[in-house]
RODODO-385866 format. One record per residue: z, x, y of N, C-alpha, C, CB in turn; residue in one letter; residue number from 1. Coordinates in Angstrom, 2 decimals. Glycine has a CB too. Layout:
N
     npz     npx     npy    capz    capx    capy     cpz     cpx     cpy    cbpz    cbpx    cbpy resn resi
       Z       X       Y       Z       X       Y       Z       X       Y       Z       X       Y    a  NUM
...
END
This chain:
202
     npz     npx     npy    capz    capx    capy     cpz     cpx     cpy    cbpz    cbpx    cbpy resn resi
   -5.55   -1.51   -8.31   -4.89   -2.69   -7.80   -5.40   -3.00   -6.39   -3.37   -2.51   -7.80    x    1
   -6.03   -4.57   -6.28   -5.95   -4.73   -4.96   -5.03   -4.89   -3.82   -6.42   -5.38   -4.90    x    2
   -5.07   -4.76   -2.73   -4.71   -5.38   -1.40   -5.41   -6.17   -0.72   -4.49   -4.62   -0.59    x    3
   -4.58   -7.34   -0.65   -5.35   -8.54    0.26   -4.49   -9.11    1.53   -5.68   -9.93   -0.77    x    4
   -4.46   -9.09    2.78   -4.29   -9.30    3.79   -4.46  -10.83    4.49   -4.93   -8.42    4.16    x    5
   -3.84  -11.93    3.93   -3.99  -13.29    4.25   -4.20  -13.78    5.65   -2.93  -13.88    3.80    x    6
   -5.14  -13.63    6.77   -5.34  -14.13    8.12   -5.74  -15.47    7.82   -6.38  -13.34    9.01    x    7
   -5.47  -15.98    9.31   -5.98  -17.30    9.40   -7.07  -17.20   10.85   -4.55  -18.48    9.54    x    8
   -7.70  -18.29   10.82   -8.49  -18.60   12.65   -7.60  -19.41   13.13  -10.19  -19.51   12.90    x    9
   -6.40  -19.27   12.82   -5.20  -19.83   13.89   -3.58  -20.08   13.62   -5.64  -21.22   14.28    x   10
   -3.19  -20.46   14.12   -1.61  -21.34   13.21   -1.60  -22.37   12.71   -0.43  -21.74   13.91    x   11
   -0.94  -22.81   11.85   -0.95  -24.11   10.88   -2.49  -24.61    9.98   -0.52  -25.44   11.97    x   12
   -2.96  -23.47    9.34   -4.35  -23.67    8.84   -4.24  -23.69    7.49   -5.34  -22.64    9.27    x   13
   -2.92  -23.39    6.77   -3.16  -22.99    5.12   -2.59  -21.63    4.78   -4.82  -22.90    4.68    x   14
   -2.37  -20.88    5.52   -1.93  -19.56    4.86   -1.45  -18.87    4.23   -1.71  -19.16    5.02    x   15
   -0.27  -19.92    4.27    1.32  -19.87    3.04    0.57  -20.24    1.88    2.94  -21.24    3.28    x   16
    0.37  -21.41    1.95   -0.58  -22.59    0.52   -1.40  -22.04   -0.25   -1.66  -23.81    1.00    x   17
   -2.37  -21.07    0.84   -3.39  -20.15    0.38   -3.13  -18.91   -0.25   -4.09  -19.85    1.32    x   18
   -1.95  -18.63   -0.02   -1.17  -17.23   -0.32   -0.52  -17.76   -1.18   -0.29  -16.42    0.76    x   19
    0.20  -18.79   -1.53    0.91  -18.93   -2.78   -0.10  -19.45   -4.41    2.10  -20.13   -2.32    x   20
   -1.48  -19.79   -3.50   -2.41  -19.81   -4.43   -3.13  -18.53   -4.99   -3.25  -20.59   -3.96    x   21
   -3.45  -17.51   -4.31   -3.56  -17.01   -4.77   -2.58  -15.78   -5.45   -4.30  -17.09   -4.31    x   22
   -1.33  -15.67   -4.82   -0.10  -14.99   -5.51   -0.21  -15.08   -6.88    1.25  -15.58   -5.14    x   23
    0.05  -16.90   -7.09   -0.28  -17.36   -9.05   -1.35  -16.54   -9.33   -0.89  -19.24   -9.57    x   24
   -2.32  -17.27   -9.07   -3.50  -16.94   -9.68   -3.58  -15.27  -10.02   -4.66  -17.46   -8.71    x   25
   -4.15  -14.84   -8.90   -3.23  -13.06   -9.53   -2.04  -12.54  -10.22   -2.82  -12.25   -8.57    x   26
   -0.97  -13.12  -10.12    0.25  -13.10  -10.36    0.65  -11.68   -9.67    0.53  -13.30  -11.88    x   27
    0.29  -11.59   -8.65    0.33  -10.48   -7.46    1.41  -10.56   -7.00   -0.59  -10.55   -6.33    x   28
    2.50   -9.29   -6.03    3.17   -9.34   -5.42    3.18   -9.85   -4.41    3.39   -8.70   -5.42    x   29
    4.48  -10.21   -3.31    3.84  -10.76   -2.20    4.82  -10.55   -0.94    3.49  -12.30   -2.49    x   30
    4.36  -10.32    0.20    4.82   -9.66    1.47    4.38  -10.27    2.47    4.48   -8.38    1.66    x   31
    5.48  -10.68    2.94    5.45  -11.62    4.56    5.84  -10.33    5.61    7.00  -13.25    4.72    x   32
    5.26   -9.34    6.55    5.78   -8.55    6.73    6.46   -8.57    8.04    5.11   -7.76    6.45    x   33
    6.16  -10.33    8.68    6.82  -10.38   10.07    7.02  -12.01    9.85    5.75   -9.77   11.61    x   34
    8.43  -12.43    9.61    8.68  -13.93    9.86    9.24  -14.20   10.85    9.35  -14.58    9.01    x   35
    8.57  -14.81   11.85    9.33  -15.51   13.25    9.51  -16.83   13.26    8.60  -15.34   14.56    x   36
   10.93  -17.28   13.04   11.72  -18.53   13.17   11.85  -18.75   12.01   11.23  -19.67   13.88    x   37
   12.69  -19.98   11.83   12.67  -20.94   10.80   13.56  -19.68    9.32   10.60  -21.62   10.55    x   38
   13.73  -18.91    9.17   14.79  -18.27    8.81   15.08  -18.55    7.04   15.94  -18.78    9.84    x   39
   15.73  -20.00    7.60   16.04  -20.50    5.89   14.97  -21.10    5.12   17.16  -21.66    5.75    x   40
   13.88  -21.20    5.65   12.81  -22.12    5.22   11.81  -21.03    5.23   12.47  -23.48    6.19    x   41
   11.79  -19.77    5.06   10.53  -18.66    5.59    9.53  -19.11    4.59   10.86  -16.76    5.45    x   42
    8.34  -18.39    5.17    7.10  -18.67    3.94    7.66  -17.85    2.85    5.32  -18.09    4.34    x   43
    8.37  -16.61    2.51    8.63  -16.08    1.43    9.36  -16.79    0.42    9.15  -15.09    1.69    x   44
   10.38  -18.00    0.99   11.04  -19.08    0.08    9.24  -19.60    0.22   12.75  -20.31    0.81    x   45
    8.80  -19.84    0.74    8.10  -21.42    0.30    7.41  -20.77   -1.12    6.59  -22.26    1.71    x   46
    6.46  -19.55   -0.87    5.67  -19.05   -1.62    6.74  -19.06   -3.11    5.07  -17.61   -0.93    x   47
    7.66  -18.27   -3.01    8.77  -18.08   -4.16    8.74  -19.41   -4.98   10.40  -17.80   -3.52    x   48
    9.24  -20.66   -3.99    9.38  -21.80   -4.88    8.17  -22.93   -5.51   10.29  -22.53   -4.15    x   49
    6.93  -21.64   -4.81    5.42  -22.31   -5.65    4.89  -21.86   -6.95    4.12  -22.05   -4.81    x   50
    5.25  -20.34   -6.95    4.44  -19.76   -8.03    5.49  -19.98   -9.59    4.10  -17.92   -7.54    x   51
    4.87  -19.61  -11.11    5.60  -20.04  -11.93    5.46  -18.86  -12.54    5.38  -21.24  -12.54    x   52
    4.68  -17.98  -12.24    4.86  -16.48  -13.01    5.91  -15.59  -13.17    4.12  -15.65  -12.53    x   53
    6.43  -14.55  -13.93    7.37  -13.74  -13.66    6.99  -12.39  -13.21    8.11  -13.70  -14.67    x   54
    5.71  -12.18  -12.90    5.53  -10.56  -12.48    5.28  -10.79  -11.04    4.15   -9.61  -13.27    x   55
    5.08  -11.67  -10.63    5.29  -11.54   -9.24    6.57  -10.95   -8.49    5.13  -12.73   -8.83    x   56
    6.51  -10.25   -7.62    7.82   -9.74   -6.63    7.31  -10.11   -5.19    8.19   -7.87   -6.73    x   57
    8.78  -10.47   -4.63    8.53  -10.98   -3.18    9.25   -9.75   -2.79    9.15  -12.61   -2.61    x   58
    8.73   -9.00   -1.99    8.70   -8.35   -1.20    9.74   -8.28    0.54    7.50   -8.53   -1.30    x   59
   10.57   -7.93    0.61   11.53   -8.57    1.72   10.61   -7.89    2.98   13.48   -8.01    1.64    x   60
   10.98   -9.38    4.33   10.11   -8.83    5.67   10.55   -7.59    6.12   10.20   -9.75    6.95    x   61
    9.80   -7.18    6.69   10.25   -5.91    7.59   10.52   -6.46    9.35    8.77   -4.58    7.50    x   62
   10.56   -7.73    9.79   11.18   -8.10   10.78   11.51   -9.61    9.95   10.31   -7.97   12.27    x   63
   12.54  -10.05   10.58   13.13  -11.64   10.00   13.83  -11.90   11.67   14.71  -11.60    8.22    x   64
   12.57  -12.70   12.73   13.35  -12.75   14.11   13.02  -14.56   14.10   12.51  -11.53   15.73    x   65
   14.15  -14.67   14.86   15.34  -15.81   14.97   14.38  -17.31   15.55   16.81  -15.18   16.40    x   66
   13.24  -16.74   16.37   12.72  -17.77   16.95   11.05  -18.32   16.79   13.06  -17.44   18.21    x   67
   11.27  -19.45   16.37   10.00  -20.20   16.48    8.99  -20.26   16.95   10.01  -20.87   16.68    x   68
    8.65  -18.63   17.47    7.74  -18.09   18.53    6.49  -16.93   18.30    8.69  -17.53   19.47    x   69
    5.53  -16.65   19.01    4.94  -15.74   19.28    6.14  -14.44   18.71    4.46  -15.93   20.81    x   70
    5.46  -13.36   17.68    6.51  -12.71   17.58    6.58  -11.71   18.46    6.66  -12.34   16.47    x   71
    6.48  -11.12   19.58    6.40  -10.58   20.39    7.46  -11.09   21.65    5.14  -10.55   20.47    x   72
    7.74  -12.53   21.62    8.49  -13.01   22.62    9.52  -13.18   21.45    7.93  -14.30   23.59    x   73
    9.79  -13.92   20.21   10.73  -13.79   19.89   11.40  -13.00   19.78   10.76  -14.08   19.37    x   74
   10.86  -11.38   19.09   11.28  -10.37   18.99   12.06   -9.67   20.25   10.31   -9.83   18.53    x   75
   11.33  -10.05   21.49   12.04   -9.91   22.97   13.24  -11.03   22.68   10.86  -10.37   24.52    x   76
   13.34  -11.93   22.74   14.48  -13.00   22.96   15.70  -12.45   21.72   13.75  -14.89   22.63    x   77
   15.25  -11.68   20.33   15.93  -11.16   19.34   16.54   -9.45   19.79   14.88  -11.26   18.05    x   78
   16.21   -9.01   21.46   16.37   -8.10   21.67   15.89   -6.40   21.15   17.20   -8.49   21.67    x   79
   14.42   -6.68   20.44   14.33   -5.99   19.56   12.26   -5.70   19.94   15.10   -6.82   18.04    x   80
   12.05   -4.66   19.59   10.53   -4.54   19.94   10.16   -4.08   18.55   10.07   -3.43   21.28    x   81
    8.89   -4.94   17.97    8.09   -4.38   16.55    7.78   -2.92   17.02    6.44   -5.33   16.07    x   82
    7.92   -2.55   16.02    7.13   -0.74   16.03    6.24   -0.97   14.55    8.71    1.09   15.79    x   83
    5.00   -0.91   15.04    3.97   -1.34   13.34    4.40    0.22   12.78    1.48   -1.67   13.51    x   84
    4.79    1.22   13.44    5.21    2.37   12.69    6.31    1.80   11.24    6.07    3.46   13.92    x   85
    6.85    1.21   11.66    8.01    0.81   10.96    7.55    0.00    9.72    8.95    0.00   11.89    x   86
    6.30   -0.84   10.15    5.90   -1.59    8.79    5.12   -0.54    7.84    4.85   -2.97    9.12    x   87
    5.54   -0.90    6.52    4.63   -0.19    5.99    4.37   -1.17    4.42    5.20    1.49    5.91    x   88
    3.38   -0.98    3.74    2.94   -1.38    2.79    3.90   -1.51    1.53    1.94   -0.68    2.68    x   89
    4.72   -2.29    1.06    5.79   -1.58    0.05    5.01   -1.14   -0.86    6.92   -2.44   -0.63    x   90
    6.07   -0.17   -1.64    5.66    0.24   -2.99    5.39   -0.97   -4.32    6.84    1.23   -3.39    x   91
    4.41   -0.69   -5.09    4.16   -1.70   -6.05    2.96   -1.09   -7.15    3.68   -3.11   -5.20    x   92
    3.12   -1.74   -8.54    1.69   -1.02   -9.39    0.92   -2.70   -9.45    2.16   -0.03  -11.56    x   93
    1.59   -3.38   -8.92    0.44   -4.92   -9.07   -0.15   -5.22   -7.88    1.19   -6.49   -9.47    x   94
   -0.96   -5.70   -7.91   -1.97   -6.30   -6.81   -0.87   -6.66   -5.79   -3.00   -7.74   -7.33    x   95
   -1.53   -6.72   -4.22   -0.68   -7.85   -3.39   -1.01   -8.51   -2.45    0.29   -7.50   -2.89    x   96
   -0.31   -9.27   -1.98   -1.17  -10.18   -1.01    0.13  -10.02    0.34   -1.55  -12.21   -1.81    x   97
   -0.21   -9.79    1.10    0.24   -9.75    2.71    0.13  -10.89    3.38   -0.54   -8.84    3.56    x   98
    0.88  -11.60    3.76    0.36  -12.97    4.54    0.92  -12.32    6.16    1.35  -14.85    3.86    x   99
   -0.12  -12.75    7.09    0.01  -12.50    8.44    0.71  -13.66    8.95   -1.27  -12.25    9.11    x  100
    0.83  -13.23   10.63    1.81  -14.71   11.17    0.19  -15.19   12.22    4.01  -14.18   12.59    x  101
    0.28  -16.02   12.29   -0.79  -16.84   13.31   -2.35  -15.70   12.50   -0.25  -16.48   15.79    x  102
   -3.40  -16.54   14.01   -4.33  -15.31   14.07   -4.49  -14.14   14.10   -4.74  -15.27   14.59    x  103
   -5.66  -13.56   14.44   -5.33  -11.83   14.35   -5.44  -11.91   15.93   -6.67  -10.50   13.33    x  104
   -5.45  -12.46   17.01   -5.26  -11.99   18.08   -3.68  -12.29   18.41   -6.28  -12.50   18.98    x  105
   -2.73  -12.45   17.28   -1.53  -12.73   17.69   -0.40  -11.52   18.38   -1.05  -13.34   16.54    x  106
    0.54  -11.68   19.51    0.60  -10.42   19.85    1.64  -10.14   19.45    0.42  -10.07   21.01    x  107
    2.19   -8.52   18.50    3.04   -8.64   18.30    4.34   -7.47   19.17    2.75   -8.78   17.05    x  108
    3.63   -6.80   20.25    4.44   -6.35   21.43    3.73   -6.28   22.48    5.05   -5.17   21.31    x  109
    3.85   -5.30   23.06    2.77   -5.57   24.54    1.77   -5.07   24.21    3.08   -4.90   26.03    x  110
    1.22   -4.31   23.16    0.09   -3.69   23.58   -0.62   -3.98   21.86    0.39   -1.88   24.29    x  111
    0.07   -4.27   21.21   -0.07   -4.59   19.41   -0.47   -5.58   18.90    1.01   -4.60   18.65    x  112
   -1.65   -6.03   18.52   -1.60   -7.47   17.59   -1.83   -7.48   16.19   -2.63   -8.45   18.01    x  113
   -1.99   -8.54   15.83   -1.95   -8.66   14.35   -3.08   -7.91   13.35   -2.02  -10.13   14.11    x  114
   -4.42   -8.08   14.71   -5.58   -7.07   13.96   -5.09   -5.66   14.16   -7.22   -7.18   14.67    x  115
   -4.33   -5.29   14.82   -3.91   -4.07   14.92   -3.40   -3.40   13.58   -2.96   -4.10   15.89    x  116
   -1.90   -4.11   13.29   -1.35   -4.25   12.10   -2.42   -4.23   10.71   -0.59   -5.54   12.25    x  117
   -2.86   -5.23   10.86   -3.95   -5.10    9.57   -4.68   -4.01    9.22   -4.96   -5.94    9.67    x  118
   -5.56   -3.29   10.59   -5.77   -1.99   10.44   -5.09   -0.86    9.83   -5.89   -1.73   11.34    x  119
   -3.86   -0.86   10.42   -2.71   -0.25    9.97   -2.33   -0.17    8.62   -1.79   -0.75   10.52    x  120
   -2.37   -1.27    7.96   -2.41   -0.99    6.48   -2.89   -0.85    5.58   -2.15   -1.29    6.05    x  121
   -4.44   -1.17    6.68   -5.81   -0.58    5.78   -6.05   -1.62    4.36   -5.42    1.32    5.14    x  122
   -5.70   -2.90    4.95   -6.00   -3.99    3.45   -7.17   -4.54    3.84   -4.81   -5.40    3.04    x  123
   -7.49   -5.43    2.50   -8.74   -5.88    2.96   -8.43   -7.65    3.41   -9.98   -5.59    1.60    x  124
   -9.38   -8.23    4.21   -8.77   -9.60    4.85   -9.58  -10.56    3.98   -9.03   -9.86    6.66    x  125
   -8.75  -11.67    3.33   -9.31  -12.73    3.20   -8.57  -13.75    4.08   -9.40  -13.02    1.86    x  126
   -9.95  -14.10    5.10   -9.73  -15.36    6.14  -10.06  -16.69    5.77  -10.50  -15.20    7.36    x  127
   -8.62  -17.58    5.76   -8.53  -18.59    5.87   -8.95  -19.66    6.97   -7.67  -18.50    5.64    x  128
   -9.65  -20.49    6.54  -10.26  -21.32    7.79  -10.08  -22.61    7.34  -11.87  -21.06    8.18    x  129
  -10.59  -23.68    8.18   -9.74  -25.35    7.80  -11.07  -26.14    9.23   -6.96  -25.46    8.49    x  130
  -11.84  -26.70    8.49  -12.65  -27.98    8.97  -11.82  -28.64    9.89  -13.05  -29.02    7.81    x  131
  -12.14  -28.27   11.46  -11.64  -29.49   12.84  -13.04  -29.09   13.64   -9.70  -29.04   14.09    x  132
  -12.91  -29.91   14.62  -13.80  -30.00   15.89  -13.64  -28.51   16.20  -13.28  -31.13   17.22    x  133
  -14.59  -27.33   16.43  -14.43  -26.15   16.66  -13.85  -25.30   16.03  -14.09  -26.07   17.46    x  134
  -14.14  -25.57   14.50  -13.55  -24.54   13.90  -14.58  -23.24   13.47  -12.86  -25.16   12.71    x  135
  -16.25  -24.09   13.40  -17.21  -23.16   13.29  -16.77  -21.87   14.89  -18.94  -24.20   13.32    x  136
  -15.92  -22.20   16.17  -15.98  -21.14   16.84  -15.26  -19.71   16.29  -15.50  -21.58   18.01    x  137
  -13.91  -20.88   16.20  -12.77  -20.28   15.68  -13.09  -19.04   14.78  -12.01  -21.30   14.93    x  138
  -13.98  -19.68   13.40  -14.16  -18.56   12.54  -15.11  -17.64   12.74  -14.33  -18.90   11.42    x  139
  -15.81  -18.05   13.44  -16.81  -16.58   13.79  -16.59  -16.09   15.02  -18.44  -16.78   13.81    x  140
  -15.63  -16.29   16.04  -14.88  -15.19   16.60  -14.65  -14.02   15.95  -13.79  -15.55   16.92    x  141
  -13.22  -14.52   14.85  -12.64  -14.39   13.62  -13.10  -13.19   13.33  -12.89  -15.40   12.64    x  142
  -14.14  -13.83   12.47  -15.02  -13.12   11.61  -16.09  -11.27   12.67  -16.29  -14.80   11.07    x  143
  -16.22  -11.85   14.33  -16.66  -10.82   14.50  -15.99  -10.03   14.60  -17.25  -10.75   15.15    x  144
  -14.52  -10.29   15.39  -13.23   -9.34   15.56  -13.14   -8.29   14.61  -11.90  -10.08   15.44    x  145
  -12.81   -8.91   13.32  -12.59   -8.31   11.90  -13.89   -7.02   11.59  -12.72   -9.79   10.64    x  146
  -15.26   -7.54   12.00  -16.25   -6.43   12.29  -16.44   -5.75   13.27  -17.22   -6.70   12.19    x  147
  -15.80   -5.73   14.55  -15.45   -4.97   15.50  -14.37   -3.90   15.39  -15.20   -5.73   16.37    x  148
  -13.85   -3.98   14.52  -12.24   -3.23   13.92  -12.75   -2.81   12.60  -10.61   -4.45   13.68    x  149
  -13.77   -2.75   12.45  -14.41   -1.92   10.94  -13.40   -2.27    9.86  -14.49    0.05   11.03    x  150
  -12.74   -3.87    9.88  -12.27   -3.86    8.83  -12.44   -4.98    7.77  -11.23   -3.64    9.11    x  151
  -12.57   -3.96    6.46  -13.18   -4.95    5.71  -13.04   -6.68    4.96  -13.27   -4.25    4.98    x  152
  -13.85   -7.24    4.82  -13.46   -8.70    4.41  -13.90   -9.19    3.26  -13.87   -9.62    5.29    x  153
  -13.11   -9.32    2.04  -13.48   -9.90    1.12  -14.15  -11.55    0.75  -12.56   -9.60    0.67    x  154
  -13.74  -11.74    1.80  -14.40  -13.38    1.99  -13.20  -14.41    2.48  -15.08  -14.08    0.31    x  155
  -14.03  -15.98    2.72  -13.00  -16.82    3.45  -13.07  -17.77    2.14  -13.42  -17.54    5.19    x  156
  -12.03  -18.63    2.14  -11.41  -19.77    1.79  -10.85  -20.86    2.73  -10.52  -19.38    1.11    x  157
  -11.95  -22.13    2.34  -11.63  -23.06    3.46  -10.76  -23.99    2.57  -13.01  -23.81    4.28    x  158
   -9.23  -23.86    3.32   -8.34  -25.68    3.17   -8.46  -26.62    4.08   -6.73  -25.75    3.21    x  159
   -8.45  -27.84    3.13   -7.97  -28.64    3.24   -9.58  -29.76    3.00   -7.01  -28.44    4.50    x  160
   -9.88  -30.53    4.04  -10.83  -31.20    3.78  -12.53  -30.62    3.90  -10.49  -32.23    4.55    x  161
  -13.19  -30.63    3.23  -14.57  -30.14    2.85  -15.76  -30.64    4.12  -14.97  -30.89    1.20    x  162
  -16.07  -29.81    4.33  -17.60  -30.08    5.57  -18.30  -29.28    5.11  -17.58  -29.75    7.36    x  163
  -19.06  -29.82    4.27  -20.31  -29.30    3.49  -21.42  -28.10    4.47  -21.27  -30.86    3.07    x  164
  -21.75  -28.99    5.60  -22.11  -28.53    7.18  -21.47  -27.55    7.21  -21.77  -29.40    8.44    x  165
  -20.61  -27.82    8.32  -19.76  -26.66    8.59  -19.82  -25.34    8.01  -18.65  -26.98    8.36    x  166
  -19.65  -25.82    6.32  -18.97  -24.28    5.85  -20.27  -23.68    5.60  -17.82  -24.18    4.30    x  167
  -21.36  -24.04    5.00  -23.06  -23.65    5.04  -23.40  -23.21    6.32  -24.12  -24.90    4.73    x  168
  -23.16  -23.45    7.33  -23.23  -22.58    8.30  -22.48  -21.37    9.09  -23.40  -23.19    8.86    x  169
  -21.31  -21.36    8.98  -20.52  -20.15    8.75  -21.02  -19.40    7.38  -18.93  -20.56    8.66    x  170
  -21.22  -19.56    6.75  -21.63  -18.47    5.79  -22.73  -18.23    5.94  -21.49  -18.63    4.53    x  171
  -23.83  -19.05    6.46  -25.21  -17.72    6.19  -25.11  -17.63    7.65  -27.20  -18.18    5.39    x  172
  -24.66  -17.89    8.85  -24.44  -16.77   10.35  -23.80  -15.96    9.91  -23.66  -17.19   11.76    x  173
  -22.66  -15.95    9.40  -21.24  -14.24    9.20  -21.60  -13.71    8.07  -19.17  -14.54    8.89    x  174
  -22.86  -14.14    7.10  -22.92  -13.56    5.73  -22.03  -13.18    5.30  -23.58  -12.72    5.50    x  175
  -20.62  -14.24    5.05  -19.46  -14.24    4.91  -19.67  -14.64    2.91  -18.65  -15.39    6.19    x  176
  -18.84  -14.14    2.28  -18.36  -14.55    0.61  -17.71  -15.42    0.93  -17.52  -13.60   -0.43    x  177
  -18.12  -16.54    0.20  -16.62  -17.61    0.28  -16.34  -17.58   -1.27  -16.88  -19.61    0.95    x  178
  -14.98  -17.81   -1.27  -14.29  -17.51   -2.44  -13.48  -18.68   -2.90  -13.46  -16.33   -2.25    x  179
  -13.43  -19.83   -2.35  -13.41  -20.90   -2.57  -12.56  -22.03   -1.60  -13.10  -20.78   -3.74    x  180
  -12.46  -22.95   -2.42  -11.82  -24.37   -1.30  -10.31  -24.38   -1.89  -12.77  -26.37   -1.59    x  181
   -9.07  -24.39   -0.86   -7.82  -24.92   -1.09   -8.06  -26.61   -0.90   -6.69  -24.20   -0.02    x  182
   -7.87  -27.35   -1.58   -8.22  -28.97   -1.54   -6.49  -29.50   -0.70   -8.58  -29.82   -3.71    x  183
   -6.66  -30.43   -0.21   -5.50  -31.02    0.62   -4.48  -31.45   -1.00   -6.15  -32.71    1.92    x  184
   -3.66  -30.83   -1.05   -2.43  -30.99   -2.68   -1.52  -32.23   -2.52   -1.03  -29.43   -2.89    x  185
   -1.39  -32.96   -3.50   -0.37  -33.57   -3.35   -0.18  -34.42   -5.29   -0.65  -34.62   -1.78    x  186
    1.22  -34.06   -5.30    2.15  -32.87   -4.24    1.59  -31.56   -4.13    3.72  -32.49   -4.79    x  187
    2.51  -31.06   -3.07    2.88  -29.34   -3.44    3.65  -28.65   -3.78    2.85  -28.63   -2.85    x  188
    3.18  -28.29   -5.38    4.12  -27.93   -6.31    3.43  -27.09   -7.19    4.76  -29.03   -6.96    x  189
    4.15  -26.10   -8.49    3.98  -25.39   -9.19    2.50  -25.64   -9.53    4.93  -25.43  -10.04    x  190
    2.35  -26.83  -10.31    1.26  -27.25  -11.07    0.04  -27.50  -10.42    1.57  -28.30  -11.72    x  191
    0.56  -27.87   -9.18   -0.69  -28.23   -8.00   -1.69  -26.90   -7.69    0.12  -28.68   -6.32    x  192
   -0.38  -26.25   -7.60   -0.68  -24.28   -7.01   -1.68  -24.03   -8.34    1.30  -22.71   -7.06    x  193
   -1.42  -23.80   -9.41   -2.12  -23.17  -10.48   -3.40  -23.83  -10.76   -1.31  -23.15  -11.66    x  194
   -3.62  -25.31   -9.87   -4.81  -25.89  -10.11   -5.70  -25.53   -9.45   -4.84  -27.00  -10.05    x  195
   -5.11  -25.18   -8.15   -5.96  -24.78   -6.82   -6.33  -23.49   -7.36   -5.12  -24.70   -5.22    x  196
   -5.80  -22.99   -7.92   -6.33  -21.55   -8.45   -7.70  -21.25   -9.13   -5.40  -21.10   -9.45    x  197
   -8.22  -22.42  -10.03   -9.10  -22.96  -11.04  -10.15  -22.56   -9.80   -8.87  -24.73  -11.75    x  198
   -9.84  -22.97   -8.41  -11.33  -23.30   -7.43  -11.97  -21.72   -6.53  -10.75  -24.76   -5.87    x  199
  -10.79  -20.54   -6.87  -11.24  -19.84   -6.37  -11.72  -18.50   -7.08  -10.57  -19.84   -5.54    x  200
  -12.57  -18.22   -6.41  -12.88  -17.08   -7.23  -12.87  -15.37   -7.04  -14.01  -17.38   -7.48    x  201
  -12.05  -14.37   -7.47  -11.94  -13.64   -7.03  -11.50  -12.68   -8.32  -11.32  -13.93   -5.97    x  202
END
């Protein structure tokens, strides 16, 4: 069974969308293991109310803090400090997918970030990336970080709108796998999710 580790090259890039695409498509378990803010609306509802399979299991967070923030300051404002000791991989015999919060330079106490964490659970990363003005930086930062931390990458998936450019050049600089395109959905819904699935390959 695999482990897959959902990063992004930033916040608001696809991650949930991308993670609930590929959740279906595998019909993999799935683990948000740090949700900061937004509470009733977490990505674990969003993902839940995308996929249509029944072997999927959502996985409950191992932090659920209160504010719309960096989780490191929320977690301060929630009176409470992450210990990545504390996270751990749940138990499962199906594949799973991990969705992270922000980038991997996100911090999640004073001295901890998200590439940290990832290390920590020893999954492998598929990075999500998304066509803007500077996103070729974005992802091959990204992408060297992830090879600076000896940790491994199964390939990226770009949402939303297509730059033919762009993505041809991130892949033969990072000799990156791409594993396919999340297309901009509409709607976003069950049927949408299982289509987007058709585009990737893994």
């Amino acid at each position: 069974m695999a482990t897959y580790f959902i990063t992004g090259i930033g916040t608001g890039i696809g991650k949930t969308l991308t993670s609930a695409v590929l959740t279906e498509k595998l019909k993999a378990d799935y683990w948000k293991p740090i949700q900061s803010g937004d509470l009733e609306n977490s990505d674990s509802l969003a993902v839940k109310n995308l996929i249509s399979n029944k072997k999927t299991v959502i996985h409950p967070e191992s932090y659920r803090l209160t504010q719309p923030l960096s989780p490191h300051l929320s977690a301060k404002l929630d009176g409470i400090e992450i210990d990545l000791n504390k996270i751990n991989v749940p138990p499962t015999e199906n594949n799973l997918i991990i969705e992270g919060a922000g980038g991997l330079m996100v911090p999640l106490n004073e001295t901890e970030l998200i590439i940290d964490l990832i290390k920590k659970l020893e999954a492998e990363v598929i990075l999500v990336s998304q066509n803007y003005l500077g996103s070729i930086n974005h992802t091959l930062l990204s992408i060297n970080l992830l090879k600076q931390y000896e940790i491994p990458v199964k390939g990226i998936i770009f949402n939303g709108d297509q730059n033919h450019e762009t993505e041809r050049y991130i892949q033969q600089y990072a000799k990156i796998k791409k594993l396919g395109d999340v297309p901009n959905l509409s709607p976003i819904d069950k049927t949408s999710i299982i289509a987007a699935g058709e585009n990737i390959l893994i």
